[in-house]
DOLUM-204600 format. One record per residue: residue number from 1; residue in three letters; y, x negated, z negated of N, C-alpha, C, O, CB in turn. Coordinates in steps of 0.2 Angstrom, whole numbers, plus 5000, padded with zeros to 4 digits. Atoms other than C-alpha are relative to their C-alpha. Glycine has a CB too. Layout:
// DOLUM-204600
NUM / Ala / Y / X / Z / Y / X / Z / Y / X / Z / Y / X / Z / Y / X / Z
...
//
This chain:
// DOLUM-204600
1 / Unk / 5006 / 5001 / 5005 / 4895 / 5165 / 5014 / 4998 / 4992 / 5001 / 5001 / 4989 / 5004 / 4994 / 5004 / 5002
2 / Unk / 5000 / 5005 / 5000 / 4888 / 5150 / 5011 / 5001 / 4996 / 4991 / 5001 / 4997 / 4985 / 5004 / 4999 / 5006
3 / Unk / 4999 / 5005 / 5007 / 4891 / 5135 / 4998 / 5006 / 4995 / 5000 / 5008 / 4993 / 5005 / 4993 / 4993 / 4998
4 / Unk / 4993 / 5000 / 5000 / 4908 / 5128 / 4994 / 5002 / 4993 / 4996 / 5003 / 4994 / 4990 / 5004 / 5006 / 4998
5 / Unk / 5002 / 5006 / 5005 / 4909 / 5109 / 4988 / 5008 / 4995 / 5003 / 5011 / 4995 / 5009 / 4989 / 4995 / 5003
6 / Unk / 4994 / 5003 / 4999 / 4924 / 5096 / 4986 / 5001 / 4997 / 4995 / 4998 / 5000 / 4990 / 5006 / 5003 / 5002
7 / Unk / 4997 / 5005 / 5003 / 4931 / 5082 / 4979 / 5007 / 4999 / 5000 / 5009 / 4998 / 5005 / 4997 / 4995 / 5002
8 / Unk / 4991 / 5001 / 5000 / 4951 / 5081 / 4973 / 5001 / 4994 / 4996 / 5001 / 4994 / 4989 / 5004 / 5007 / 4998
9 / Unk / 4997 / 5006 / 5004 / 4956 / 5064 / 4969 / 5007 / 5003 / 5000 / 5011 / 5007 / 5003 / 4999 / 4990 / 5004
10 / Unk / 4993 / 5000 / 5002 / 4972 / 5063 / 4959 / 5002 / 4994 / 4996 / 4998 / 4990 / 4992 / 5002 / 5007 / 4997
11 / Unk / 4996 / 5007 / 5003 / 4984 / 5049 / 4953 / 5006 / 5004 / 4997 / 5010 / 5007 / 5000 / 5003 / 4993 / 5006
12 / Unk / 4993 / 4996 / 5006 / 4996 / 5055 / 4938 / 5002 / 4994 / 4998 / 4998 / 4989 / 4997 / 4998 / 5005 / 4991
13 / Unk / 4997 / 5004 / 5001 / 5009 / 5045 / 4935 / 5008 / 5003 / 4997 / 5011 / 5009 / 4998 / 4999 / 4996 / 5006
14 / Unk / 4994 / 4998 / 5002 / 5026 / 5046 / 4926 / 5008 / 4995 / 4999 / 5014 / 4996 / 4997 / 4997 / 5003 / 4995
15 / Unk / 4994 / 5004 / 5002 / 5036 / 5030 / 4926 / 4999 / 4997 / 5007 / 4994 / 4998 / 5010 / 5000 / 4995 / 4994
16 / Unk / 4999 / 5007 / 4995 / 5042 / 5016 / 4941 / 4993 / 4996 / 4995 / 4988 / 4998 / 4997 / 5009 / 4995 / 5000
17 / Unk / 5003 / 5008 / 5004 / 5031 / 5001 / 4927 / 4992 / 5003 / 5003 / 4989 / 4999 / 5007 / 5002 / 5000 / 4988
18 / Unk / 5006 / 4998 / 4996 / 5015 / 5012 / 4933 / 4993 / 4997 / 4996 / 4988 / 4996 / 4999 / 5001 / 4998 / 5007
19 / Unk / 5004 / 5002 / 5004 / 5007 / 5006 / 4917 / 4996 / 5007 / 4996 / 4993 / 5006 / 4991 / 5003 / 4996 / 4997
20 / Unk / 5005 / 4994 / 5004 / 5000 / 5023 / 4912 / 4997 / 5005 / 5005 / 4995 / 5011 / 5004 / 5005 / 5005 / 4993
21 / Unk / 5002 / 4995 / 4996 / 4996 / 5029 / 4927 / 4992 / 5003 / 5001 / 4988 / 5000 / 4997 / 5003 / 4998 / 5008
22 / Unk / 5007 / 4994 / 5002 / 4979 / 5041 / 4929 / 4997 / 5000 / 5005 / 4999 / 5005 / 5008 / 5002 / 5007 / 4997
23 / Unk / 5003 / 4995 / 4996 / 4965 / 5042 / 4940 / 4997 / 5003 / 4999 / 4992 / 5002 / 4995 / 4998 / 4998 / 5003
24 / Unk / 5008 / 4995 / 5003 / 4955 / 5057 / 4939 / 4995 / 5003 / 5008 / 4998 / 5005 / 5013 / 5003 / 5011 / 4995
25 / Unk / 5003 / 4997 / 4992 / 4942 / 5062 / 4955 / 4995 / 5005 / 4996 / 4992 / 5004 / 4990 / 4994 / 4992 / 5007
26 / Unk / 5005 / 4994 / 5003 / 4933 / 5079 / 4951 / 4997 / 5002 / 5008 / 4999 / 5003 / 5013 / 5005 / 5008 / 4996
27 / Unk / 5004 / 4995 / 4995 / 4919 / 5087 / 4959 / 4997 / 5003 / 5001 / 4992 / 5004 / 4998 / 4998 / 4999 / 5001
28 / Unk / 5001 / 4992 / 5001 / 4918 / 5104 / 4963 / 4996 / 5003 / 5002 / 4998 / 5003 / 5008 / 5003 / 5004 / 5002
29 / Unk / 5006 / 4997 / 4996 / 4903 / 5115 / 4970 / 5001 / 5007 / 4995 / 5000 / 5009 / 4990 / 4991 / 4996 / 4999
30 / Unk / 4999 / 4995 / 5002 / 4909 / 5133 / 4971 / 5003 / 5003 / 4995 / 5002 / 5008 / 4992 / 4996 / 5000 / 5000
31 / Unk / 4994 / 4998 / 5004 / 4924 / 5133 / 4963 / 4999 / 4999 / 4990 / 5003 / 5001 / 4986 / 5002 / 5007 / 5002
32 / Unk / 5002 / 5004 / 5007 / 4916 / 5125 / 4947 / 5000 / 4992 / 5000 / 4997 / 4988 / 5004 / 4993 / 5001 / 4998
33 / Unk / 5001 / 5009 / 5000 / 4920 / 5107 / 4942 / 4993 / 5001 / 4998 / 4991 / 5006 / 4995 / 5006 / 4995 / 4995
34 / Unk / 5006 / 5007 / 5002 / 4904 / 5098 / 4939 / 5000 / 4995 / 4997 / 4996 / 4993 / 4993 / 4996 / 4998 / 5004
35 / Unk / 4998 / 5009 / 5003 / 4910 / 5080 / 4934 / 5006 / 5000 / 5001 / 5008 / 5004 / 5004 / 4997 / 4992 / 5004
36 / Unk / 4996 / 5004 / 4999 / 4924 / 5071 / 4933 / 4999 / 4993 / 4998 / 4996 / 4990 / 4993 / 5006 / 5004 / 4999
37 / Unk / 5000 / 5008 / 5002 / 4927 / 5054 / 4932 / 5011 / 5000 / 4999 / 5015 / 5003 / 5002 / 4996 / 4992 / 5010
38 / Unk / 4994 / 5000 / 5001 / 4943 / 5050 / 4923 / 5004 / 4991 / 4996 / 5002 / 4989 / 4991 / 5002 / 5007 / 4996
39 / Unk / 5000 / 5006 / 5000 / 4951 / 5032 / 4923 / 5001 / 4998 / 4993 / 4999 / 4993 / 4991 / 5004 / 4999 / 5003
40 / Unk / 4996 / 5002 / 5007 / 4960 / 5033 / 4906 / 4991 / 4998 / 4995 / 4989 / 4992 / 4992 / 5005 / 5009 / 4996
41 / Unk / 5007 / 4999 / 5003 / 4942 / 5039 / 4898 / 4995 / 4992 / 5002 / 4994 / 4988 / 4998 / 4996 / 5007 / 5004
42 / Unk / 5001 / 5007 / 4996 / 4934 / 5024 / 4910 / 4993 / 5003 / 5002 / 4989 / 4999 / 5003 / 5001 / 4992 / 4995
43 / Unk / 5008 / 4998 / 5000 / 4918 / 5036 / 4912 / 4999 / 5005 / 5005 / 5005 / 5007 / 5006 / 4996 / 5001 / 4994
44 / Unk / 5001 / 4996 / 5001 / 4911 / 5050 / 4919 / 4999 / 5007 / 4996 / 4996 / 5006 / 4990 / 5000 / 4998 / 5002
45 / Unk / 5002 / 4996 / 5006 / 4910 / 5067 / 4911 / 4998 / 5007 / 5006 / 5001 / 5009 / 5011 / 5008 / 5001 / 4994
46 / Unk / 5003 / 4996 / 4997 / 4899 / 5081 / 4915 / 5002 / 5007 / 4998 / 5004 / 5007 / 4993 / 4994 / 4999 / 5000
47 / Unk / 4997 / 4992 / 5003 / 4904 / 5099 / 4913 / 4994 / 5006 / 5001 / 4994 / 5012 / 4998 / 5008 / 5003 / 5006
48 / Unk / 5002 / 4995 / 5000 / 4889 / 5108 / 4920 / 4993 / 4996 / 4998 / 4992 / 4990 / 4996 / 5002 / 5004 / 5007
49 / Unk / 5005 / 5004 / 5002 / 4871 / 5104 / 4917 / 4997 / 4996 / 5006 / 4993 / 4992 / 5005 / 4995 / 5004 / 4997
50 / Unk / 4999 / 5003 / 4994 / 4871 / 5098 / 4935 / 5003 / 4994 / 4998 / 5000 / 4989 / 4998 / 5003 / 5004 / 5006
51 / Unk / 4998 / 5007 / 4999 / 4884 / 5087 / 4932 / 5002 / 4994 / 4994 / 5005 / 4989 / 4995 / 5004 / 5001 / 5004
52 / Unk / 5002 / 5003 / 5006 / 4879 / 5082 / 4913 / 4994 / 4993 / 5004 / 4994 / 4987 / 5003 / 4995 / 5007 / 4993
53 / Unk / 5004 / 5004 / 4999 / 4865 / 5075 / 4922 / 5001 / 4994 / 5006 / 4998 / 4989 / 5007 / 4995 / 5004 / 5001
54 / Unk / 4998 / 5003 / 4996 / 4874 / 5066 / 4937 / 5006 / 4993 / 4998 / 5007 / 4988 / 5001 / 5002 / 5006 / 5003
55 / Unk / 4995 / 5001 / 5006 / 4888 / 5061 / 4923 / 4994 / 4992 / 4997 / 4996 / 4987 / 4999 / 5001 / 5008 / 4994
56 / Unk / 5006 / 5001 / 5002 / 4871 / 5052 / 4915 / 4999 / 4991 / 5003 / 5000 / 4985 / 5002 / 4995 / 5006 / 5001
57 / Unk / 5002 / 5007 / 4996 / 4865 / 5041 / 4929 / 5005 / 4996 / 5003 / 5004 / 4990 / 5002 / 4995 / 5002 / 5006
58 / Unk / 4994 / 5003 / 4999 / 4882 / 5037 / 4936 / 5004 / 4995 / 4995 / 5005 / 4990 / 4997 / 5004 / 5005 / 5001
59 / Unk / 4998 / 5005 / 5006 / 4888 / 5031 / 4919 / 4995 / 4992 / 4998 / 4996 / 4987 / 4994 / 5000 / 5004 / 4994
60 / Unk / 5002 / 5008 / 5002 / 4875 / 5017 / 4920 / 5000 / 4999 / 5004 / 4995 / 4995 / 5004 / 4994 / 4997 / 4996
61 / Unk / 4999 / 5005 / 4994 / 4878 / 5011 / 4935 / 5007 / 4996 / 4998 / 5012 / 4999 / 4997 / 5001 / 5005 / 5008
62 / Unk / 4994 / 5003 / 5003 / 4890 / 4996 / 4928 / 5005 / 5000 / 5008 / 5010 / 5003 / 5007 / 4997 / 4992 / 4995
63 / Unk / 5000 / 4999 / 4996 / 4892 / 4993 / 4947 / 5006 / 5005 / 5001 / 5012 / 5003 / 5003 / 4995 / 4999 / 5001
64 / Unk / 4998 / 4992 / 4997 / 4898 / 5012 / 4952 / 5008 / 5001 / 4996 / 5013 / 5002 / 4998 / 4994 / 5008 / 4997
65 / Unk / 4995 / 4999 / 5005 / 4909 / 5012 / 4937 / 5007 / 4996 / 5000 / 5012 / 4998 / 4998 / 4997 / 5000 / 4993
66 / Unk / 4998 / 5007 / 5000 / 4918 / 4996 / 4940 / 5006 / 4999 / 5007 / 5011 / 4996 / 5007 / 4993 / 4996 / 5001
67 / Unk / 4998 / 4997 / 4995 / 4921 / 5003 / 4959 / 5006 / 5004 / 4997 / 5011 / 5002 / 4996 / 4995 / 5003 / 5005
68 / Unk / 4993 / 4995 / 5001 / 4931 / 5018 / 4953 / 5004 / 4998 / 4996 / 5008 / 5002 / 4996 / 4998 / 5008 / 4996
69 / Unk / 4995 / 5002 / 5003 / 4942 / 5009 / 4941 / 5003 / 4995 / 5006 / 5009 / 4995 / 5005 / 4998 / 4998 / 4994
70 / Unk / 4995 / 5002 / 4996 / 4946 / 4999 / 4955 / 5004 / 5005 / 5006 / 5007 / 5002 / 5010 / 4997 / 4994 / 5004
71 / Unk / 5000 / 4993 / 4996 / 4950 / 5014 / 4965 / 5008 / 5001 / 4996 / 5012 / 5003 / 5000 / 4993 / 5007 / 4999
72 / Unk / 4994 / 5003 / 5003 / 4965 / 5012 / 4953 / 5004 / 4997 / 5003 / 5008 / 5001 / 5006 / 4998 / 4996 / 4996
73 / Unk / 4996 / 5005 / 4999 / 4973 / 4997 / 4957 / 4999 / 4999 / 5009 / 5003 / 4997 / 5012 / 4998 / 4993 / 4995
74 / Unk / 5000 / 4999 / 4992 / 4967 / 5000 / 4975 / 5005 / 5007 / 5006 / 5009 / 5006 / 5010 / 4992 / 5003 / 5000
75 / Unk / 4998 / 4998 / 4997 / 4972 / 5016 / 4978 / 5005 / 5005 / 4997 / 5009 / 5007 / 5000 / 4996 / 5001 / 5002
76 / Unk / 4992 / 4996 / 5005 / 4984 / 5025 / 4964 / 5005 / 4997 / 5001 / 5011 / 4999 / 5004 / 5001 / 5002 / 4992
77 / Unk / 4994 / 5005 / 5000 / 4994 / 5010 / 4961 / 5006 / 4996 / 5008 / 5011 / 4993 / 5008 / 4996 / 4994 / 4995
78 / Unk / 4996 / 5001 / 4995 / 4998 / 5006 / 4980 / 5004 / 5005 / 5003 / 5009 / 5003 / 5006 / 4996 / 4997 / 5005
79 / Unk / 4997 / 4991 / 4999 / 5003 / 5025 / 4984 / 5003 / 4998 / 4995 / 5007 / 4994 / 4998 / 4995 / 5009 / 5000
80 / Unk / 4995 / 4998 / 5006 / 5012 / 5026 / 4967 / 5006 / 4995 / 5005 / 5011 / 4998 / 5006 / 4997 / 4997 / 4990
81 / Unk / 4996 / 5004 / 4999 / 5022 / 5011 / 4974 / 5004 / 5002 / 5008 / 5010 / 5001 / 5010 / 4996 / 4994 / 4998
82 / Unk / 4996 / 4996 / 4993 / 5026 / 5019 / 4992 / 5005 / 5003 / 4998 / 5011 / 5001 / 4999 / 4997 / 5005 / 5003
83 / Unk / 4996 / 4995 / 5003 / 5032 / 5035 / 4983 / 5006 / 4998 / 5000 / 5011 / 4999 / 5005 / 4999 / 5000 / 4992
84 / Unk / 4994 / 5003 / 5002 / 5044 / 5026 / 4974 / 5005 / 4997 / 5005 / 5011 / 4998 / 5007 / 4998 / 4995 / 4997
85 / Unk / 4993 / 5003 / 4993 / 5053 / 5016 / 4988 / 5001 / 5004 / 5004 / 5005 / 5002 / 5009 / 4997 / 4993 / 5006
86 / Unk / 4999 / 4995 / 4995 / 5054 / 5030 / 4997 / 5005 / 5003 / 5000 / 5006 / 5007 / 5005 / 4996 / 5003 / 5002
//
């Protein structure tokens, strides 16, 4: 029993050039997404009314938003690039 909460970043990718690769970080409470943030999009997006409103304030953080796209070139594109050599 209890409450059941998680965050699964993911990096989609489909070439070596690693020019179309994809971050998305979703976040789940109780096996419901609530938000995701997805790189392509460049925003968040809310899915529940929890996280319509979370989605809201997060998106004007220019700051917040700015972070997670570097989370990008931080963290997909340096892993994408392991992968590969490996």
């Amino acid at each position: 029993d209890g409450y059941f909460e998680q965050m699964v970043t993911e990096c989609r990718f489909s070439s070596k050039d690693l020019q179309g690769i994809e971050l998305i970080d979703s976040y789940v409470f109780n096996k419901v997404e609530d938000i995701r943030f997805n790189s392509t999009v460049g925003k968040f997006v809310g899915y529940t009314e929890h996280g319509v409103k979370n989605a809201e304030a997060w998106n004007s953080d220019a700051a917040f938003l700015a972070q997670m796209l570097g989370q990008l070139e931080r963290y997909c594109k340096g892993n994408a690039a392991i992968d590969y050599s490996a």
